[in-house]
N, CA, C and O of each residue as an XYZ file, in Angstrom:
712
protein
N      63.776      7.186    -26.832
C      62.758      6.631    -25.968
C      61.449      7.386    -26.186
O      61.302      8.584    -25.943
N      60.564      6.608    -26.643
C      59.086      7.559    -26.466
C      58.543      7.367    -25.220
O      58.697      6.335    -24.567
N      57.744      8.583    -24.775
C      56.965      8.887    -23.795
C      55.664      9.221    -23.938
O      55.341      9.794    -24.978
N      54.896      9.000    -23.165
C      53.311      9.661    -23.262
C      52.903     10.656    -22.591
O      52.952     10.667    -21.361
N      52.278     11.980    -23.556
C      52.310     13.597    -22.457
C      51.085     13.639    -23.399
O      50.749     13.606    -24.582
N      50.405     13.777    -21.506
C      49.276     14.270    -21.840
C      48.725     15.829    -21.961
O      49.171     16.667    -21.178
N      47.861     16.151    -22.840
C      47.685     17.305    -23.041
C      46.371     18.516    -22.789
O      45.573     18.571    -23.725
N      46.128     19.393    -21.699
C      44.887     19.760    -21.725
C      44.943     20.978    -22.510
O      45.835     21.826    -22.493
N      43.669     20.957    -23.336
C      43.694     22.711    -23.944
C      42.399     23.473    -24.092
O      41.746     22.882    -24.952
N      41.956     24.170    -23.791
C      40.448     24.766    -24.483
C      40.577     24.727    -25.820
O      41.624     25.231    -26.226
N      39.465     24.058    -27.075
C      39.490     24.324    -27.843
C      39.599     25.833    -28.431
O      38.900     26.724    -27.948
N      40.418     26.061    -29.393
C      40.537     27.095    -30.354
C      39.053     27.590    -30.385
O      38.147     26.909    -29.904
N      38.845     28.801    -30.971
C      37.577     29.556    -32.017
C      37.017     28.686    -33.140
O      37.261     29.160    -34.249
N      36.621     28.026    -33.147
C      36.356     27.348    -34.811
C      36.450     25.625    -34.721
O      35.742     24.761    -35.237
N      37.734     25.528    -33.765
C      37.476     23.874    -33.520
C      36.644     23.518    -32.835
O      36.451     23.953    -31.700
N      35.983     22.645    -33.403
C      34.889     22.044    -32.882
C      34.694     20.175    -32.574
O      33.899     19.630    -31.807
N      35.782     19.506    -33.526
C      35.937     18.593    -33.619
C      37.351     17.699    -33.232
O      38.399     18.066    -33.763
N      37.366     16.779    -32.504
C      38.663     15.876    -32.311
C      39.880     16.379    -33.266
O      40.972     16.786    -32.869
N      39.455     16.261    -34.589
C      40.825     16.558    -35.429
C      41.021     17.962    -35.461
O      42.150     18.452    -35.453
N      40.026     18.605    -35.494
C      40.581     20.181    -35.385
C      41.439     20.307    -33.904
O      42.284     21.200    -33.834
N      41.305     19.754    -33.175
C      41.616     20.253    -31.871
C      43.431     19.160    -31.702
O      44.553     19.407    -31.261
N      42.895     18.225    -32.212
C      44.453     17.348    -32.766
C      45.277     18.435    -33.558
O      46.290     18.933    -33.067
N      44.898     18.710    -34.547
C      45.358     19.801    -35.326
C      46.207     20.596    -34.607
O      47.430     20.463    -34.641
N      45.361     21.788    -33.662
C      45.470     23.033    -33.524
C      46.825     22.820    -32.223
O      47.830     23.531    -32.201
N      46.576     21.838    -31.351
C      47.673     20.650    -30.309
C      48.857     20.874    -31.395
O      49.609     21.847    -31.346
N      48.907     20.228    -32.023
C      50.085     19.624    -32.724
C      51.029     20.800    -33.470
O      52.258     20.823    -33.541
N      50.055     21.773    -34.007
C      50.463     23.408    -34.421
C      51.149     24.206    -33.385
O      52.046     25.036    -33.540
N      50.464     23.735    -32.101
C      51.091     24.858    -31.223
C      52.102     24.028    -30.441
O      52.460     24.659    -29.447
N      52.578     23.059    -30.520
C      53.089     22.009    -29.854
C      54.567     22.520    -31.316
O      55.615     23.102    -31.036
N      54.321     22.255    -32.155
C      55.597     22.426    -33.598
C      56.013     23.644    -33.047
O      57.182     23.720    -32.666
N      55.318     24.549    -32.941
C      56.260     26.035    -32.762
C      56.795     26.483    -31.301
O      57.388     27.506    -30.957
N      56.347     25.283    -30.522
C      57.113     26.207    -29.394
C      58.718     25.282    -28.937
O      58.971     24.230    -28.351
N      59.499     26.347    -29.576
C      60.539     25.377    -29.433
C      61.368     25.316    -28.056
O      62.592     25.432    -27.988
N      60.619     25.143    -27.118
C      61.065     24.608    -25.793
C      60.397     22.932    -25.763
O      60.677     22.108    -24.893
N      59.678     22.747    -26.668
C      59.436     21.302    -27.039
C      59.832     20.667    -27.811
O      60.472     19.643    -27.571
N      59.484     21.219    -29.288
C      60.257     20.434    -30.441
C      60.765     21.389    -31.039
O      60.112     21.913    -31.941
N      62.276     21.963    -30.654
C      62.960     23.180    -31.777
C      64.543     22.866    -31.795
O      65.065     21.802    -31.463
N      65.018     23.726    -32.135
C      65.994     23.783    -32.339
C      66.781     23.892    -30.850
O      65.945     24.171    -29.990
N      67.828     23.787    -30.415
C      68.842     23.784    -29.102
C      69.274     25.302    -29.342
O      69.098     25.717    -30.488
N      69.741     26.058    -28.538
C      70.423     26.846    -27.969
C      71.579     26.429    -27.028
O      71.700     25.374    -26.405
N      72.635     27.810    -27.083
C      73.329     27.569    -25.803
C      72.854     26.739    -24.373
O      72.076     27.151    -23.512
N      73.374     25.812    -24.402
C      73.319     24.753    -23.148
C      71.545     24.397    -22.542
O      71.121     24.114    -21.421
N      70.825     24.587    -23.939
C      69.828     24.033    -23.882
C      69.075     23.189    -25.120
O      69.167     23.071    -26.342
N      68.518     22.836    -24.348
C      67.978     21.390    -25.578
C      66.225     21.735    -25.358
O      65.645     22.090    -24.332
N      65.615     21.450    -26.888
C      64.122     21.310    -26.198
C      63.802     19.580    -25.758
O      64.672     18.710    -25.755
N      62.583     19.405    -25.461
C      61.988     17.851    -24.699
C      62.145     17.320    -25.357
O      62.426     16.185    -24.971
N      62.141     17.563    -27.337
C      61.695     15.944    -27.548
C      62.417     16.613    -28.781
O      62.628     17.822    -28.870
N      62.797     15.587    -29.797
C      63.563     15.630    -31.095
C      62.354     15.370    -32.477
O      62.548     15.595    -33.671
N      61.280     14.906    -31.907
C      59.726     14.748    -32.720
C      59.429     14.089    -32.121
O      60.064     13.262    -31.468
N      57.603     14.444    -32.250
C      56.474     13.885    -31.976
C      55.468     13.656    -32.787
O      55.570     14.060    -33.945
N      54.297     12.970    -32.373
C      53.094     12.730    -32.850
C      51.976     12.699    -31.860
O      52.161     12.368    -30.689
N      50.628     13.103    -32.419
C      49.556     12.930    -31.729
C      48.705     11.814    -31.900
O      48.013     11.644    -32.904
N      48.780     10.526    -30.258
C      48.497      9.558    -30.378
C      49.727      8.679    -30.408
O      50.265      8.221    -29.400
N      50.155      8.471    -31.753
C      51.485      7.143    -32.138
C      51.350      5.960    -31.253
O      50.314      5.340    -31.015
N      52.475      5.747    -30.827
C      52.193      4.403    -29.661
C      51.280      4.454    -28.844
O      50.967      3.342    -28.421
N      50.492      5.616    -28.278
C      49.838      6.104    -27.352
C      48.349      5.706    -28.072
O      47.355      5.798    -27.351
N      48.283      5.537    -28.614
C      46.901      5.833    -29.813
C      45.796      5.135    -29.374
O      45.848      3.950    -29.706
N      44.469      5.551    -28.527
C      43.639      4.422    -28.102
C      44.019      5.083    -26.400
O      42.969      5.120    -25.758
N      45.060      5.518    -25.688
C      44.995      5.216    -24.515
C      43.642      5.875    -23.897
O      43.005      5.307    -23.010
N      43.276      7.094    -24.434
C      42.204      7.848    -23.663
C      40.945      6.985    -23.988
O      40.028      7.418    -23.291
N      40.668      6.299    -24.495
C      39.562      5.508    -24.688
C      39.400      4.240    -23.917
O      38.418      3.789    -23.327
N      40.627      3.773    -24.073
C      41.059      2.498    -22.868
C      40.540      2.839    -21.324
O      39.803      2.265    -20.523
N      41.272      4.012    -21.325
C      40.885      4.575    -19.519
C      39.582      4.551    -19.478
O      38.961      3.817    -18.708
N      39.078      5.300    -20.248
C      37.481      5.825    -20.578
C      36.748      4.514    -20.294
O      36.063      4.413    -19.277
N      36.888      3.376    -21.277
C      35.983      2.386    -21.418
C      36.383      1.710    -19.984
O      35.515      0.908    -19.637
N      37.304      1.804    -19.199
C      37.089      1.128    -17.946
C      37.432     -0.513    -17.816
O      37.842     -1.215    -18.740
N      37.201     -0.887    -16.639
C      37.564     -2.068    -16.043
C      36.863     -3.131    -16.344
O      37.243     -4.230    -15.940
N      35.747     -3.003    -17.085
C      34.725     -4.215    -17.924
C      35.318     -4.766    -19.221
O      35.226     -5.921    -19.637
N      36.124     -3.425    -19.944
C      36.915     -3.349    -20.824
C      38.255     -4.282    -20.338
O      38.387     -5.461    -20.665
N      38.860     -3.811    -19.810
C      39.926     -4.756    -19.057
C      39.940     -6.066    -18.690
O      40.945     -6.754    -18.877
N      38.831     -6.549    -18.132
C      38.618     -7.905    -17.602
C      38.173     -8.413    -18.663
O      38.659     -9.525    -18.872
N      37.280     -7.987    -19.605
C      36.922     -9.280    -20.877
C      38.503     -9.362    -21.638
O      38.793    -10.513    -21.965
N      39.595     -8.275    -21.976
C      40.689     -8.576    -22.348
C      41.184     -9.711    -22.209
O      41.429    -10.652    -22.963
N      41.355     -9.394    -20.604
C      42.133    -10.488    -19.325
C      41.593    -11.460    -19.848
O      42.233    -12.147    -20.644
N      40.599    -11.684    -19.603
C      39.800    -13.338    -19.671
C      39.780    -13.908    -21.215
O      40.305    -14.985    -21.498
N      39.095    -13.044    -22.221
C      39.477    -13.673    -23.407
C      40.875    -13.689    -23.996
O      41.069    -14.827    -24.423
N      41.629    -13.138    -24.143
C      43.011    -12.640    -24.474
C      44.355    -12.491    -23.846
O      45.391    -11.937    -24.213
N      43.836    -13.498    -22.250
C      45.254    -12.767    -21.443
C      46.635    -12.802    -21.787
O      47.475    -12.576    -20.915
N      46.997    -13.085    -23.075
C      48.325    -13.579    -23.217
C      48.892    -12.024    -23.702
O      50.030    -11.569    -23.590
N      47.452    -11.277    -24.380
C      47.508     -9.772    -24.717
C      47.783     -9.036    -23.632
O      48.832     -8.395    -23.698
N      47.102     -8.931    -22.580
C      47.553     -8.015    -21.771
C      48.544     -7.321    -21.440
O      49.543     -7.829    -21.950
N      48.744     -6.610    -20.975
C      50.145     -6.051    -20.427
C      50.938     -5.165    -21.288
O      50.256     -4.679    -22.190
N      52.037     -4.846    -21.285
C      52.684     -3.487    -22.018
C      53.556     -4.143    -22.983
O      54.345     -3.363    -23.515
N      53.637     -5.351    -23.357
C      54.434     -6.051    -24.134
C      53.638     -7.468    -24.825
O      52.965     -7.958    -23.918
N      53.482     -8.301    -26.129
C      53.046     -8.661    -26.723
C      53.505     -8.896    -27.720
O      54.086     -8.024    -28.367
N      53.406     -9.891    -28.054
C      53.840    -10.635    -29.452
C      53.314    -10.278    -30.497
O      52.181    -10.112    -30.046
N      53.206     -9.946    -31.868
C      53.037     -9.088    -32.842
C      52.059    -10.410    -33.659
O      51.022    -10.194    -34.285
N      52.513    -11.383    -33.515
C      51.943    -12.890    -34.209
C      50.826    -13.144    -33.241
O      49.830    -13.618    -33.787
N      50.755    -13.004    -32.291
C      49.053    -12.817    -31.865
C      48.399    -11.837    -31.543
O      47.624    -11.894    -30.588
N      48.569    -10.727    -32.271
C      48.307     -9.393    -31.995
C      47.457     -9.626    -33.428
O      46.261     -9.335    -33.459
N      48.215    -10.226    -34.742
C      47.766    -10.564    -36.056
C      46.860    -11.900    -36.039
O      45.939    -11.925    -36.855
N      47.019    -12.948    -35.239
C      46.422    -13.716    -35.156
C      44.635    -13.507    -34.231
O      43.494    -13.867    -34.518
N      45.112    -12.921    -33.335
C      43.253    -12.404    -32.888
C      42.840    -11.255    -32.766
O      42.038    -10.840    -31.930
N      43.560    -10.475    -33.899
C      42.830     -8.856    -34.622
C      41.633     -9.168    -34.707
O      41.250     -8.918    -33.564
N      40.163     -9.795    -35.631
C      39.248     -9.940    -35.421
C      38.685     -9.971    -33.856
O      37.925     -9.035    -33.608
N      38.896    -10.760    -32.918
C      38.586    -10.651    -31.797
C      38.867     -9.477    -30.995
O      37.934     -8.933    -30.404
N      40.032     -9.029    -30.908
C      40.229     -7.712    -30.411
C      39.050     -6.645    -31.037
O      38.049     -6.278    -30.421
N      39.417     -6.261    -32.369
C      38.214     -5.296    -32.985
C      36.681     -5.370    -32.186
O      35.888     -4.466    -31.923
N      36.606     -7.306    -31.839
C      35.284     -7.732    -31.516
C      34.990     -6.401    -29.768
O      34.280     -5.443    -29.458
N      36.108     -7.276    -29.154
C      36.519     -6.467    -27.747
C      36.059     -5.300    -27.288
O      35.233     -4.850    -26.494
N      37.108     -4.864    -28.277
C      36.770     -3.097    -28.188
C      35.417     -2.729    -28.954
O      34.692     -2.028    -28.247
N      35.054     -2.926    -29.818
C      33.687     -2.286    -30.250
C      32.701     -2.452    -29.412
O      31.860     -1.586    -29.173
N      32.741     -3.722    -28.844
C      31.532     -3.808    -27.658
C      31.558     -3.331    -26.097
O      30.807     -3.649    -25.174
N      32.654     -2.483    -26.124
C      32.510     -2.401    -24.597
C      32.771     -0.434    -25.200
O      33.180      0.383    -24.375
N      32.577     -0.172    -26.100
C      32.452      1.279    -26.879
C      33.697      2.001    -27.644
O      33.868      3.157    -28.033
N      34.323      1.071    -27.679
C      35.669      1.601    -28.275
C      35.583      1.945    -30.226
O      35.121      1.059    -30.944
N      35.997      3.068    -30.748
C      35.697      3.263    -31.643
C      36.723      3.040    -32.730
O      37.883      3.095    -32.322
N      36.560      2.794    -34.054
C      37.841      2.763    -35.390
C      38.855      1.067    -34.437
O      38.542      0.267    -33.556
N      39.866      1.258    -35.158
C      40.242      0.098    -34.279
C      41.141     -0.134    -33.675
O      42.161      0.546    -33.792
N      41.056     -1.187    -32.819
C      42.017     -2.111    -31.631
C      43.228     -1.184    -31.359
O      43.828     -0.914    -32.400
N      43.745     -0.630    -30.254
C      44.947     -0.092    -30.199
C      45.676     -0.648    -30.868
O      46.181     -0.419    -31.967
N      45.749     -1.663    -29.945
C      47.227     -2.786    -30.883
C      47.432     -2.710    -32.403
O      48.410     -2.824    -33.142
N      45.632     -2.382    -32.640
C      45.637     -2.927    -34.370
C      46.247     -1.223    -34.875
O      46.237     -1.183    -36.106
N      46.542     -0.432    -34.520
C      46.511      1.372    -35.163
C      48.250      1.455    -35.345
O      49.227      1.214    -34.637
N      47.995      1.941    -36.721
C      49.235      2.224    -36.937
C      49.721      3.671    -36.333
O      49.138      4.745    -36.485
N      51.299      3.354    -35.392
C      51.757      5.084    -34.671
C      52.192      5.776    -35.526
O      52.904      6.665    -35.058
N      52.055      5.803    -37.158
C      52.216      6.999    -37.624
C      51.681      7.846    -37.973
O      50.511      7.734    -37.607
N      51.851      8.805    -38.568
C      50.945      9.648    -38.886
C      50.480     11.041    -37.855
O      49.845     10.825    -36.823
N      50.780     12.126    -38.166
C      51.288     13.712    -37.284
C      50.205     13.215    -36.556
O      50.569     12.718    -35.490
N      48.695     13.164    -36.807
C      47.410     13.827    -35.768
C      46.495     12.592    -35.288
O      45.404     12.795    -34.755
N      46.986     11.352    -35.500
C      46.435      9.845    -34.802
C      45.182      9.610    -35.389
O      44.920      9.563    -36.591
N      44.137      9.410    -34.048
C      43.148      8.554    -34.592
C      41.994      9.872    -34.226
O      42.313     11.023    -34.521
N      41.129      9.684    -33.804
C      40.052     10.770    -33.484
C      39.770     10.550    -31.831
O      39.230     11.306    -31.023
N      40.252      9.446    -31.690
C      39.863      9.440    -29.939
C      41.183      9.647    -29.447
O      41.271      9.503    -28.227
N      42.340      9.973    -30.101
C      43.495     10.479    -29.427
C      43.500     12.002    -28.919
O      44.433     12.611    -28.395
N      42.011     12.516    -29.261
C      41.723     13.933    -28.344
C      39.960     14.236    -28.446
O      39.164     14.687    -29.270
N      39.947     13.616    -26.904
C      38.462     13.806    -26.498
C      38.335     15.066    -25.507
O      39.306     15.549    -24.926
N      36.917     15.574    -25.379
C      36.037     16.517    -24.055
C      36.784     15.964    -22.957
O      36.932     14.743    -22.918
N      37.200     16.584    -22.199
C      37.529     15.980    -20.804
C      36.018     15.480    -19.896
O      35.281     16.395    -19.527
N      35.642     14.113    -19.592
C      34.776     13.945    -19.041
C      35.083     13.565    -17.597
O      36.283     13.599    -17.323
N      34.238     13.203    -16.597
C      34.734     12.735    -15.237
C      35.447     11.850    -15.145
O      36.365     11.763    -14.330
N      35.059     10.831    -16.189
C      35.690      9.741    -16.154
C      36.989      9.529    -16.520
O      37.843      8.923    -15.873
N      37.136     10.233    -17.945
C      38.153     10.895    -18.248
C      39.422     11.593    -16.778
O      40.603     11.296    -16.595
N      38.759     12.301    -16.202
C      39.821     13.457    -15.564
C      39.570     12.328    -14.122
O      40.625     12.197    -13.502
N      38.523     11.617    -13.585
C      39.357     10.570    -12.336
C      40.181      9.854    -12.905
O      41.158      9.725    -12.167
N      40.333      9.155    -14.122
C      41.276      7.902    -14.609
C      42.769      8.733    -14.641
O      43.680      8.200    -14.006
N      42.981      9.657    -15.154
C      44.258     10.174    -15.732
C      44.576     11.860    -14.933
O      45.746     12.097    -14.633
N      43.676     12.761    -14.685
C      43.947     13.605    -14.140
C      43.957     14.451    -12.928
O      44.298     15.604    -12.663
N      43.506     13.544    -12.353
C      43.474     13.270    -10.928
C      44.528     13.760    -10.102
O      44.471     14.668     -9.274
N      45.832     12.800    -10.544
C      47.220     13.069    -10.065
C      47.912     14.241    -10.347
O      48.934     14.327     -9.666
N      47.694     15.359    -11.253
C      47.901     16.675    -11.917
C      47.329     17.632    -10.889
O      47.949     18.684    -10.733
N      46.138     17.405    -10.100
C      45.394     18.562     -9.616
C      46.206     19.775     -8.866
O      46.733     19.801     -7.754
N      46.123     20.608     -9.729
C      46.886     21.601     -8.666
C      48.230     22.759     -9.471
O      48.740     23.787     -9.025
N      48.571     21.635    -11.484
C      49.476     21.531    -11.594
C      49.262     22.125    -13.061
O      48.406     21.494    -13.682
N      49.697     22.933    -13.596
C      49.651     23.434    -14.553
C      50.565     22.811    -16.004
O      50.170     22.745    -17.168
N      51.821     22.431    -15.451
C      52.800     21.682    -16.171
C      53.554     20.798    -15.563
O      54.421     21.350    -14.886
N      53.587     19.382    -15.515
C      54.299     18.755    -15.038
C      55.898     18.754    -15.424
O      56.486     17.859    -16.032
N      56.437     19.941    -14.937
C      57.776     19.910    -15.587
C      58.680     18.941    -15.109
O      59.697     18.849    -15.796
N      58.615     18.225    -14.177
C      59.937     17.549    -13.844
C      59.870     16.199    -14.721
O      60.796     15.790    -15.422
N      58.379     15.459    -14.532
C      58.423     14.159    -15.442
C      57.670     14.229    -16.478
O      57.178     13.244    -17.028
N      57.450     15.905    -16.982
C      56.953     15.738    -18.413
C      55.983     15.246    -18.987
O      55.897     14.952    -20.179
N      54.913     15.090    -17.857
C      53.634     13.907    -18.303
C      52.540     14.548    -18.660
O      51.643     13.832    -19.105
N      52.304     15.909    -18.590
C      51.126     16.494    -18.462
C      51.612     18.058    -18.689
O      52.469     18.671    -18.053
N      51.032     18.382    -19.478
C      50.546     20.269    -19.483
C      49.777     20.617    -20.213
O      49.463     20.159    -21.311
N      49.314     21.683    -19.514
C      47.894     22.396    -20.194
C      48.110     23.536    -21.196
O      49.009     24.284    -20.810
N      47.771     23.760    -21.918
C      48.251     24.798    -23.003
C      47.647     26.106    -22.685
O      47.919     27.048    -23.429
N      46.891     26.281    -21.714
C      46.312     27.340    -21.515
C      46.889     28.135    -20.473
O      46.547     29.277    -20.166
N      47.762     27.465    -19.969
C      49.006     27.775    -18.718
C      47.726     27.751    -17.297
O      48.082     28.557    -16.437
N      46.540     27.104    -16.960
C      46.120     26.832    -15.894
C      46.405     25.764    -15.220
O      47.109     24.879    -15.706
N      45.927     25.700    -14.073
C      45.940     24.347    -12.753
C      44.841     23.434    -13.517
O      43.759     23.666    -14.058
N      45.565     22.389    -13.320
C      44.235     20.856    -13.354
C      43.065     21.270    -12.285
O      43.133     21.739    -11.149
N      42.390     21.045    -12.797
C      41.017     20.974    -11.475
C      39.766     20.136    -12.323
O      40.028     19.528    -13.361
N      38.926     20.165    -11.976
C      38.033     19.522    -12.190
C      36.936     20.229    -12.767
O      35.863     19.778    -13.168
N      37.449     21.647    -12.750
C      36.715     22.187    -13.577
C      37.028     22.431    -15.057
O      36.503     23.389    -15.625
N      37.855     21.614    -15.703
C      38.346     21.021    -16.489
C      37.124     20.252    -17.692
O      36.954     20.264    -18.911
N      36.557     19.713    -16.650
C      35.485     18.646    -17.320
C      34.408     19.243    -18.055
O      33.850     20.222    -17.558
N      34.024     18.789    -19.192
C      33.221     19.788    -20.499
C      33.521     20.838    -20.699
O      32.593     21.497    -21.168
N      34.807     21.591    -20.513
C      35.516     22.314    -20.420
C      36.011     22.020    -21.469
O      35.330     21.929    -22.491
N      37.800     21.727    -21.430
C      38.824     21.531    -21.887
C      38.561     20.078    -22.575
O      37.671     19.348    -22.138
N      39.489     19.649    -23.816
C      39.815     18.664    -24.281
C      41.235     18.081    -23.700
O      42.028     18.654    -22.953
N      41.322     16.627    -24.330
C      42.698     15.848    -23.333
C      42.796     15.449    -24.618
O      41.961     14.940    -25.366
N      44.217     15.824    -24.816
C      44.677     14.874    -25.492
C      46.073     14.105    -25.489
O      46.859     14.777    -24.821
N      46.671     12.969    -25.974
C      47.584     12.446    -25.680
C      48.592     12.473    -26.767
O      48.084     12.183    -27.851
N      50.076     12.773    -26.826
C      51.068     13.086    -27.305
C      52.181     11.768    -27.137
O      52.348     11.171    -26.074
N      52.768     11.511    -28.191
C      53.732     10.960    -28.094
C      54.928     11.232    -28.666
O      55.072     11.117    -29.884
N      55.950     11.636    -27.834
C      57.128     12.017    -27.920
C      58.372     11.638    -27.569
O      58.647     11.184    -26.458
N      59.379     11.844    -28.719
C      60.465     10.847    -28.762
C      61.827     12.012    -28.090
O      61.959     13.198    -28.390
N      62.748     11.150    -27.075
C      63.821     11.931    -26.891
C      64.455     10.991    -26.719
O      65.658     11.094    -26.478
C-alpha cells in the first residue's frame, strides 16, 4: 500500500534548490533504518521503499494553487476529479489538463500526466514552506514533531510544527510503500 508522508526539514549547508533539498530528504530518509532498513528482532522499519513525490507528485502544488485551481478542474474536467480516474481520459485530455494547470501556476506537468518513478520526483515535490503552504497541509501537525501513530508527517530536524516554519523550512512530500 503506498502512503503520502509529508516531510519538514531546514535545508542542508549548500542546498539551495528543490532538488538539492529532494536529494539531501531522500539521503537521510535511505539511512535511517527505522524507515527504510533492514528488520531486527521483532521489529520492522515503515516502509519496504520509497520515493520522493511518486504517486504523490504535484500534491504540494495542488494545495498551493488552491480552490480556483479546483473548480476550473471540476467544471472543465469533472469526470477527472477525485482520487480515481480512468487512464483513457487522463490520455485523452492531457493537452487540456497541461492547459489547467499552467494557468492557474502549476509548473512541468499535469499530476496525472508525471510519471511516479524515479528516487527524487519533480521539483515542486519539495517547496519553501509558505502560509499557504503550512494552512493547506500543516495546520493539523501544530504542536507535533512526528506523527508517529499515522505516519503522515515528520520533521527531520526533530522540532514542533508551528508556523514558524514558514520561509523557514522546506515541505516536502514522500511516497512510501508498506
Amino acid at each position: 500500500m503506498h502512503n503520502r508522508l509529508l516531510i519538514t526539514v531546514t535545508a542542508s549547508p549548500g542546498a539551495t534548490s528543490s532538488i538539492d533539498v529532494r536529494r539531501d530528504v531522500y539521503e537521510r530518509l535511505l539511512t535511517d533504518s527505522s524507515f527504510c532498513g533492514e528488520s531486527g528482532l521483532f521489529v520492522t522499519p515503515l516502509c519496504d521503499c520509497f520515493v520522493i513525490g511518486g504517486l504523490f507528485s504535484g500534491f504540494l502544488a495542488e494545495s498551493a494553487l488552491g480552490e480556483s485551481y479546483k473548480d476550473a478542474l471540476r467544471t472543465r474536467l469533472p469526470d477527472l476529479v477525485g482520487h480515481s480516474y480512468r487512464v483513457d481520459l487522463v490520455q485523452r485530455h492531457s493537452a487540456e489538463l497541461d492547459a489547467i494547470w499552467q494557468t492557474h501556476g502549476g509548473t512541468g506537468p499535469h499530476p496525472y500526466l508525471r510519471s511516479p518513478d524515479g528516487e527524487f520526483g519533480y521539483p515542486d515535490d519539495a517547496m519553501p514552506v509558505t502560509k499557504a503552504l503550512y494552512d493547506a497541509l500543516l495546520t493539523k501537525f501544530e504542536g507535533v514533531s512526528t506523527d508517529v501513530l499515522l505516519h503522515r508527517f515528520a520533521d527531520l530536524d526533530g522540532e514542533l510544527a508551528d508556523s514558524d516554519f514558514i520561509g523557514r523550512k522546506w515541505l516536502v512530500v514522500v511516497d512510501y510503500h508498506n
